[in-house]
Backbone as JSON, one array per atom type, in Angstrom:
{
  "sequence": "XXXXXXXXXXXXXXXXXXXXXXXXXXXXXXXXXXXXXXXXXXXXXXXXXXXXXXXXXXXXXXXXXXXXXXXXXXXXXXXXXXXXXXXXXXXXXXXXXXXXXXXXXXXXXXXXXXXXXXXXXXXXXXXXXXXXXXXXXXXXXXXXXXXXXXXXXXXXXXXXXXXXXXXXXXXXXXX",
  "N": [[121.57, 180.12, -0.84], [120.57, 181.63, -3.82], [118.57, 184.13, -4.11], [116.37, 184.72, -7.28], [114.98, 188.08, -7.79], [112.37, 189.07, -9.69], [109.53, 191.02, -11.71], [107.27, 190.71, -12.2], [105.35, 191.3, -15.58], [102.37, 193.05, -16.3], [99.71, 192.99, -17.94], [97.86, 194.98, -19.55], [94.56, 195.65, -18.63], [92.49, 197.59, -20.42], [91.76, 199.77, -19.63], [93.31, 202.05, -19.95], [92.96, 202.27, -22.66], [90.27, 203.12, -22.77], [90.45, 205.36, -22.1], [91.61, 207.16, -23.42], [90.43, 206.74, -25.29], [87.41, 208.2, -24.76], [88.63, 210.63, -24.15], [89.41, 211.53, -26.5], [86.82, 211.76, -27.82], [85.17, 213.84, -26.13], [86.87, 216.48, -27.07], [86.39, 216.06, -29.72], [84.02, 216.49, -29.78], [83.89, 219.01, -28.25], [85.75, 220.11, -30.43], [84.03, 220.49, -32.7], [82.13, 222.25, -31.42], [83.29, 224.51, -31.29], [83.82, 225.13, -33.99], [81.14, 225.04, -34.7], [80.37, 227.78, -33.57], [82.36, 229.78, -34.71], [81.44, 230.05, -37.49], [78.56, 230.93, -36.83], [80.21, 232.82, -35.49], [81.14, 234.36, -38.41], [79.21, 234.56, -39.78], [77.48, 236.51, -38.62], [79.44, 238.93, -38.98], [79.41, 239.01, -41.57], [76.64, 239.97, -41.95], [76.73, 242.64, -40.68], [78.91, 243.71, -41.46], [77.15, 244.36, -44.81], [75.33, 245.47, -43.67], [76.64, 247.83, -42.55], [77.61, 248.95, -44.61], [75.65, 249.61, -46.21], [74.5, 252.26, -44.93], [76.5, 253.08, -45.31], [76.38, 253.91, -48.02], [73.49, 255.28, -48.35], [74.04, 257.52, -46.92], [76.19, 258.62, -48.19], [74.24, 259.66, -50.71], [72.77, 261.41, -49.35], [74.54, 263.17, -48.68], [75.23, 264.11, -51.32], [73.19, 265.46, -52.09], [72.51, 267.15, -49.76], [74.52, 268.95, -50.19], [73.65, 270.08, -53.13], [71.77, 271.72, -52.57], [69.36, 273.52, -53.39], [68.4, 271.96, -55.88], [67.14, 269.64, -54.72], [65.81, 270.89, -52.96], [63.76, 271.44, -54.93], [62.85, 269.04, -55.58], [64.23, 267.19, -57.66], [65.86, 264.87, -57.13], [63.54, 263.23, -56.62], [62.02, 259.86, -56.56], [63.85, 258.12, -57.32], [64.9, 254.99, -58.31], [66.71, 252.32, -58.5], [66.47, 250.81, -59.69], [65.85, 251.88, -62.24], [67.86, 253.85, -63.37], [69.06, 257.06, -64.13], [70.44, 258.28, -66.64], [73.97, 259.5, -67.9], [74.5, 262.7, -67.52], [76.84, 263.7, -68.55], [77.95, 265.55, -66.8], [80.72, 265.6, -65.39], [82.55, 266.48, -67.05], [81.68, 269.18, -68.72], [80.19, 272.5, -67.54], [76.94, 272.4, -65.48], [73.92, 272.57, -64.65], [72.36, 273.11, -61.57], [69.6, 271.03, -61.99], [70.84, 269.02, -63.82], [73.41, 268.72, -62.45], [72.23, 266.81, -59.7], [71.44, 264.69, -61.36], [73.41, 263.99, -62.52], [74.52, 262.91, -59.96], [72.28, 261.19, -59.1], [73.45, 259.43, -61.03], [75.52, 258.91, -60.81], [76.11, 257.56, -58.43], [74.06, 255.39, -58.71], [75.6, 253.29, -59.8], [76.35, 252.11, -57.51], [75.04, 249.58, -57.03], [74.58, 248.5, -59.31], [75.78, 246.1, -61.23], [78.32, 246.73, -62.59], [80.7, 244.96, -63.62], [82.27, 243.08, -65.8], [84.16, 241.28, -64.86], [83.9, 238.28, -62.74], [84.59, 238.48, -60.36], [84.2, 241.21, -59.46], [82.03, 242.66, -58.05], [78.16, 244.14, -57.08], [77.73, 246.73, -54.56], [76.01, 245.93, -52.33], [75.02, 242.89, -51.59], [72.27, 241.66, -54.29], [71.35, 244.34, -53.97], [69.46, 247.43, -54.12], [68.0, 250.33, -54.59], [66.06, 252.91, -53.38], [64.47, 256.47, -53.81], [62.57, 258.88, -52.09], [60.52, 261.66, -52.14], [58.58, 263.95, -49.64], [57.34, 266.7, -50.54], [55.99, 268.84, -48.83], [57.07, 267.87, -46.26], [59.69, 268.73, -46.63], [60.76, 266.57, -47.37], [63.69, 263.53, -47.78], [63.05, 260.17, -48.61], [65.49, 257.74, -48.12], [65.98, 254.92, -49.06], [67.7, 251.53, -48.63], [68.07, 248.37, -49.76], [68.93, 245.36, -49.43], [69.61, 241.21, -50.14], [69.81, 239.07, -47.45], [71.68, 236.24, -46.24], [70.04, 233.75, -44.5], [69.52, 231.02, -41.93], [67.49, 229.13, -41.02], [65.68, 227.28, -38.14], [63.79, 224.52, -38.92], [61.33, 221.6, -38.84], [62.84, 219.73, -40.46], [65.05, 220.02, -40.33], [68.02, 222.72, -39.93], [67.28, 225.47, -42.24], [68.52, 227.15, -45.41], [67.78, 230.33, -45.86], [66.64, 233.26, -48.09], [66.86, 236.94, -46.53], [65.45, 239.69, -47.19], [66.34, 242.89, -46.4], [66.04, 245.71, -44.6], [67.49, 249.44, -45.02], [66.59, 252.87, -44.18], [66.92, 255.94, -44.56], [66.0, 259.3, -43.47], [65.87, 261.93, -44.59], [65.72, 265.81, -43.5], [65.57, 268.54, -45.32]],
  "CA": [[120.83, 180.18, -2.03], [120.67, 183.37, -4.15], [117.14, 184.78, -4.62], [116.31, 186.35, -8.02], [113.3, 188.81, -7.89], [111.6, 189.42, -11.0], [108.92, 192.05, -11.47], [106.08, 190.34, -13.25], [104.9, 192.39, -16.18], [101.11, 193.43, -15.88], [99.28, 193.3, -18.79], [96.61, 196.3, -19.15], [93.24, 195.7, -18.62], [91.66, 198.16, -21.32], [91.35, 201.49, -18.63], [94.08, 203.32, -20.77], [92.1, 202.61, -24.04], [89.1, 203.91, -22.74], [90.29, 206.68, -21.2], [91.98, 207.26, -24.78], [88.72, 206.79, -26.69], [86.64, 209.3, -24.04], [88.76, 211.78, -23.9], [89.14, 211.92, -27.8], [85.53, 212.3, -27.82], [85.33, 215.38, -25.59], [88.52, 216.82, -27.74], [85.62, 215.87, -30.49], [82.52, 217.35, -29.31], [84.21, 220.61, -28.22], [86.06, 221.07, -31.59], [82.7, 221.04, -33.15], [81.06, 223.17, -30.74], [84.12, 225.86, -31.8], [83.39, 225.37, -35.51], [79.79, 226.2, -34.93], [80.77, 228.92, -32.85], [83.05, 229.97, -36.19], [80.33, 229.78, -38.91], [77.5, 231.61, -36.89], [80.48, 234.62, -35.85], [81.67, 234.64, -39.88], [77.86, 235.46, -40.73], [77.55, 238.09, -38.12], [80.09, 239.84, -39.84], [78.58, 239.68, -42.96], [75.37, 240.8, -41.54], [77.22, 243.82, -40.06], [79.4, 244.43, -43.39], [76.47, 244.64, -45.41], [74.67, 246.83, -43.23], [77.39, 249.02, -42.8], [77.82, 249.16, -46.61], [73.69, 250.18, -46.96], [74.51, 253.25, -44.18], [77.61, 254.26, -45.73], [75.32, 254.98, -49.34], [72.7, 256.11, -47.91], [75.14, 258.73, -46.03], [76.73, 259.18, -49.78], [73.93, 260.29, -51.64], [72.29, 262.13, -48.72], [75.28, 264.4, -48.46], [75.45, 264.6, -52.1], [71.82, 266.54, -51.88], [72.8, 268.31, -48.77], [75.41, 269.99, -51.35], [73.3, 270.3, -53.77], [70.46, 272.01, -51.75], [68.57, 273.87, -54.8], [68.17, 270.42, -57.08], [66.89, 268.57, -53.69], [64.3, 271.39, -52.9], [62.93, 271.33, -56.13], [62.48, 267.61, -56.28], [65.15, 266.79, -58.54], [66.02, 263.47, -56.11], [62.65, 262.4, -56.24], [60.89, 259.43, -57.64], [64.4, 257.33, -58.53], [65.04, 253.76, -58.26], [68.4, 251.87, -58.9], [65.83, 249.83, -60.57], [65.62, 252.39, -63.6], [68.72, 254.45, -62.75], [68.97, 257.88, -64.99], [71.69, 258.19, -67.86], [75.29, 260.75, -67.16], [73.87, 263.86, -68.42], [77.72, 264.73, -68.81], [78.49, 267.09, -65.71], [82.12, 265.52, -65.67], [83.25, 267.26, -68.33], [81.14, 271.01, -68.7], [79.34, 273.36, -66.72], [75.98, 271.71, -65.31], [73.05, 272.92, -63.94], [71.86, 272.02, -60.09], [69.34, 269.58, -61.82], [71.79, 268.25, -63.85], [74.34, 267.86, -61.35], [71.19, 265.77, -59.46], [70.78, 263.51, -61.93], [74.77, 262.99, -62.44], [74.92, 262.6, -58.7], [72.04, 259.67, -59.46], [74.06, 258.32, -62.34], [76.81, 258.05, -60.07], [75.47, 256.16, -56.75], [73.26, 253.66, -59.69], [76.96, 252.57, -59.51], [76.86, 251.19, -56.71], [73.69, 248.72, -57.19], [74.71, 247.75, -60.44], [77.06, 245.11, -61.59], [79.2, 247.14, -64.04], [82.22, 244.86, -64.3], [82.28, 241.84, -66.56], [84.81, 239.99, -64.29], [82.92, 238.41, -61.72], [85.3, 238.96, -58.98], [84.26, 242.64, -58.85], [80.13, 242.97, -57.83], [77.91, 245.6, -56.73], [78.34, 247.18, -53.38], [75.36, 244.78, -51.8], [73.99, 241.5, -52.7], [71.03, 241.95, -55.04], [71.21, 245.47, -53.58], [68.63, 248.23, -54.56], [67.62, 251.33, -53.63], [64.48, 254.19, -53.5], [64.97, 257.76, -53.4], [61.02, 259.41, -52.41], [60.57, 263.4, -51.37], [57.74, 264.78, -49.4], [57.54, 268.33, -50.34], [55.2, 269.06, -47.8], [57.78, 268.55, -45.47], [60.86, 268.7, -47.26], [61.72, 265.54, -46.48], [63.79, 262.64, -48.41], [63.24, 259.36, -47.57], [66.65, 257.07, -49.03], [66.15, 253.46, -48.9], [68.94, 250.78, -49.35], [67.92, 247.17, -49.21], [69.83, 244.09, -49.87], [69.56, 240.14, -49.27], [70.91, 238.54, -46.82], [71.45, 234.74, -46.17], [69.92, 232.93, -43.24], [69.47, 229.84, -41.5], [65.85, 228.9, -40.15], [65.27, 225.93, -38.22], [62.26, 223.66, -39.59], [61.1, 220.33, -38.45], [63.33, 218.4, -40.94], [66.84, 220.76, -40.09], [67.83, 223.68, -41.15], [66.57, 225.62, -44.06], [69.01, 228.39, -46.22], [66.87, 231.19, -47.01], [66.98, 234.69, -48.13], [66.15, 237.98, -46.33], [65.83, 241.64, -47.64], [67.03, 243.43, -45.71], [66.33, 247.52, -45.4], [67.81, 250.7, -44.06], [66.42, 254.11, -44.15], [67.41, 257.54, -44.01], [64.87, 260.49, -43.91], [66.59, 263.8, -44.81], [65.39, 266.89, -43.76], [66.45, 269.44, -46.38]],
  "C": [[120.57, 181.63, -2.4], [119.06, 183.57, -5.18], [117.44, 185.79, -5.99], [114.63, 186.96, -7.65], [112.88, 188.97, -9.31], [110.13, 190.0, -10.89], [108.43, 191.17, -12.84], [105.32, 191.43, -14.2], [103.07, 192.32, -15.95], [100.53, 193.52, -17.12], [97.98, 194.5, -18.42], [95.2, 195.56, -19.43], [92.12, 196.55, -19.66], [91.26, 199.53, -20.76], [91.79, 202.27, -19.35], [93.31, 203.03, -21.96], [90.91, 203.63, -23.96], [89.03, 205.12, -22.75], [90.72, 207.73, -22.16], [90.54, 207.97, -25.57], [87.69, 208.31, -25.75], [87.07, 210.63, -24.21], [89.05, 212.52, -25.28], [87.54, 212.02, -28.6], [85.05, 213.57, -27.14], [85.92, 215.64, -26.3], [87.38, 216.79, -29.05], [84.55, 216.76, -30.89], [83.04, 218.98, -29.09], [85.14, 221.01, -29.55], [85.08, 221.54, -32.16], [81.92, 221.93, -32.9], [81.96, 224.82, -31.33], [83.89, 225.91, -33.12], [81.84, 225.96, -35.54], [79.41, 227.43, -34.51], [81.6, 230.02, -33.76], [82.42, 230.35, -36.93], [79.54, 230.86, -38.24], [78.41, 233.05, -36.57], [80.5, 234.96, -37.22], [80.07, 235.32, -40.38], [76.98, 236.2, -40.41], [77.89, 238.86, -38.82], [80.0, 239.76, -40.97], [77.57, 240.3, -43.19], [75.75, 241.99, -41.59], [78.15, 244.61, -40.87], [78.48, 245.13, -44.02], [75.47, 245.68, -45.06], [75.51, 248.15, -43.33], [77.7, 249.76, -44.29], [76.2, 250.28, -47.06], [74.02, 252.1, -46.04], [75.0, 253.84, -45.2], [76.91, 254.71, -47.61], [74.52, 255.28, -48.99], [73.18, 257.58, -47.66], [75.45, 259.36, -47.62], [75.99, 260.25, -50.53], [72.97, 261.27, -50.96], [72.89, 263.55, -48.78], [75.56, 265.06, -49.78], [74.3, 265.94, -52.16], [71.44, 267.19, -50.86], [73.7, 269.77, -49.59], [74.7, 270.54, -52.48], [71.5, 270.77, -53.82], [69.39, 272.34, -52.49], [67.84, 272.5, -55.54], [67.29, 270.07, -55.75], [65.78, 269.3, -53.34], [63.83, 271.73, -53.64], [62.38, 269.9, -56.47], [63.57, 266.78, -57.05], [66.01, 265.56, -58.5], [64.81, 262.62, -56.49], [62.36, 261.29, -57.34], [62.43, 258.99, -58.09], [64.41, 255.46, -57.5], [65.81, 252.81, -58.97], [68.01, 250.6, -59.57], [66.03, 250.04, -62.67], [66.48, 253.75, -63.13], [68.85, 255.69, -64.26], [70.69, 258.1, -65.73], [72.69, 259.44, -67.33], [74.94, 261.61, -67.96], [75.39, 264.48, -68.68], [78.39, 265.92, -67.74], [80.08, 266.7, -64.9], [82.95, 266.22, -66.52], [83.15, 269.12, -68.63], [80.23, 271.17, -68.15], [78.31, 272.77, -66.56], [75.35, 272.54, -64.54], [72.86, 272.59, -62.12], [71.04, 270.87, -60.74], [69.98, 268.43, -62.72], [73.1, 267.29, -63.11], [73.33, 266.4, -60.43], [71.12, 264.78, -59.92], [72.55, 262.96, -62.01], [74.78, 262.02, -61.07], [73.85, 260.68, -58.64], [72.98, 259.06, -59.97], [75.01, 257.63, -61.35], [76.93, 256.93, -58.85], [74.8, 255.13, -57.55], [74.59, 253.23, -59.34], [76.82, 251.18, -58.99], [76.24, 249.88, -56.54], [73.62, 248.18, -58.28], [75.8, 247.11, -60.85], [77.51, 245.57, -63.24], [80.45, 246.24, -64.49], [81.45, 243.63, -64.73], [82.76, 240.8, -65.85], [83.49, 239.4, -62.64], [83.01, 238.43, -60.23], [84.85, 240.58, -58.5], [82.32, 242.79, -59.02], [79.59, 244.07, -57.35], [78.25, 245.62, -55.38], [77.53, 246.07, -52.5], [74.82, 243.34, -52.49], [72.58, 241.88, -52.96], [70.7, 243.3, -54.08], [70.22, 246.5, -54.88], [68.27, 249.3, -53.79], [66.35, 252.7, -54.1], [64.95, 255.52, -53.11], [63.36, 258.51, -53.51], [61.15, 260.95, -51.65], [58.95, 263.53, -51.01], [57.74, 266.02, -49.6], [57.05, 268.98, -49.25], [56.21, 269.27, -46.71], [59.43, 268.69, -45.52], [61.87, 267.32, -46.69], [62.23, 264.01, -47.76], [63.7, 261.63, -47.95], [64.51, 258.14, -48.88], [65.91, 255.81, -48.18], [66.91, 252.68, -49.99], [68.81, 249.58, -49.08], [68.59, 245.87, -50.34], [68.95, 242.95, -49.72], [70.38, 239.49, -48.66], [70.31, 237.04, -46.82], [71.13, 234.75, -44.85], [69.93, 231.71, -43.44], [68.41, 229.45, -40.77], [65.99, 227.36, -39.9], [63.77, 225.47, -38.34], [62.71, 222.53, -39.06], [61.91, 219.51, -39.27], [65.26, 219.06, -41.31], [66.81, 222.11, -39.99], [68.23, 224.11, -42.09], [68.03, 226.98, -44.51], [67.58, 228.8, -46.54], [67.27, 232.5, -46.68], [66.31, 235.75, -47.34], [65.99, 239.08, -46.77], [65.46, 242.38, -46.43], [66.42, 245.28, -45.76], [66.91, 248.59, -44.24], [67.44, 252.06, -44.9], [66.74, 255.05, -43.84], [66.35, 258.6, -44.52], [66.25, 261.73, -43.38], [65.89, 264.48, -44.92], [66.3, 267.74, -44.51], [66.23, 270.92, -46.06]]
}
């Protein structure tokens, strides 16, 4: 008599589903954890943009009134605000004084704090950026301030919240 063998098939029990479903949950949980890991670097580096942006004018109009040493120890800095930024007295074109040049050298850094273009792809240098320009004579000292807002993320009892910060950086120039 001639034996056949036959190899009974096995149906699955449900182990490989599970093990399916689990491990596409880990695979789940840790993509997420890399997306939020994503989002909070991306708004580092906008933090750290925007600061760097407030230095590098500060630095700008510091060195402009390092150059323009006369105008700067007379005052001729003092007392502005990119709030009420002073008109181009013209010192592009002909001969200018030191406190003319001063006030161009304002005209020209308002620039950067004001939204001159129409398109709205091109904005000022910071968000809702502004800036103070105050002199002690006493001790010849300027003090530049450049403050922005920035976005956060606060947590509160019901998530969290978007909200704004302003932001500031200072530079005191001895002159």
């Amino acid at each position: 008599m001639i034996s056949i063998k036959t190899n009974a098939i096995k149906l699955p029990k449900g182990e490989t589903i599970i093990e399916v479903i689990v491990a596409t949950l880990v695979f789940a949980v840790g993509i997420l954890g890399n997306l939020g890991l994503q989002s909070a670097s991306v708004q580092s580096n906008k933090a750290s943009l925007h600061q760097t942006k407030a230095i590098l004018a500060a630095n700008d109009i510091a060195e402009r009134m390092r150059a323009n040493r006369e105008a700067a120890l007379a005052g001729d800095y003092d007392s502005y605000s990119s709030s009420n930024p002073p008109g181009n007295p013209g010192c592009d074109q002909a001969p200018c004084s030191t406190t003319n040049i001063a006030q161009y050298h304002l005209f020209d850094w308002s620039q950067n704090f004001a939204n001159v273009y129409e398109d709205e792809r091109f904005t000022h240098l910071l968000p809702d950026g502004a800036a103070t320009i105050n002199f002690d004579a006493a001790n010849n000292e300027y003090s530049i301030q450049v403050s922005w807002t920035e976005q956060a993320y606060e947590e509160t009892s019901t998530g969290a919240q978007k909200t704004n910060r302003t932001q500031t950086h200072e530079l005191v120039l001895t002159i």
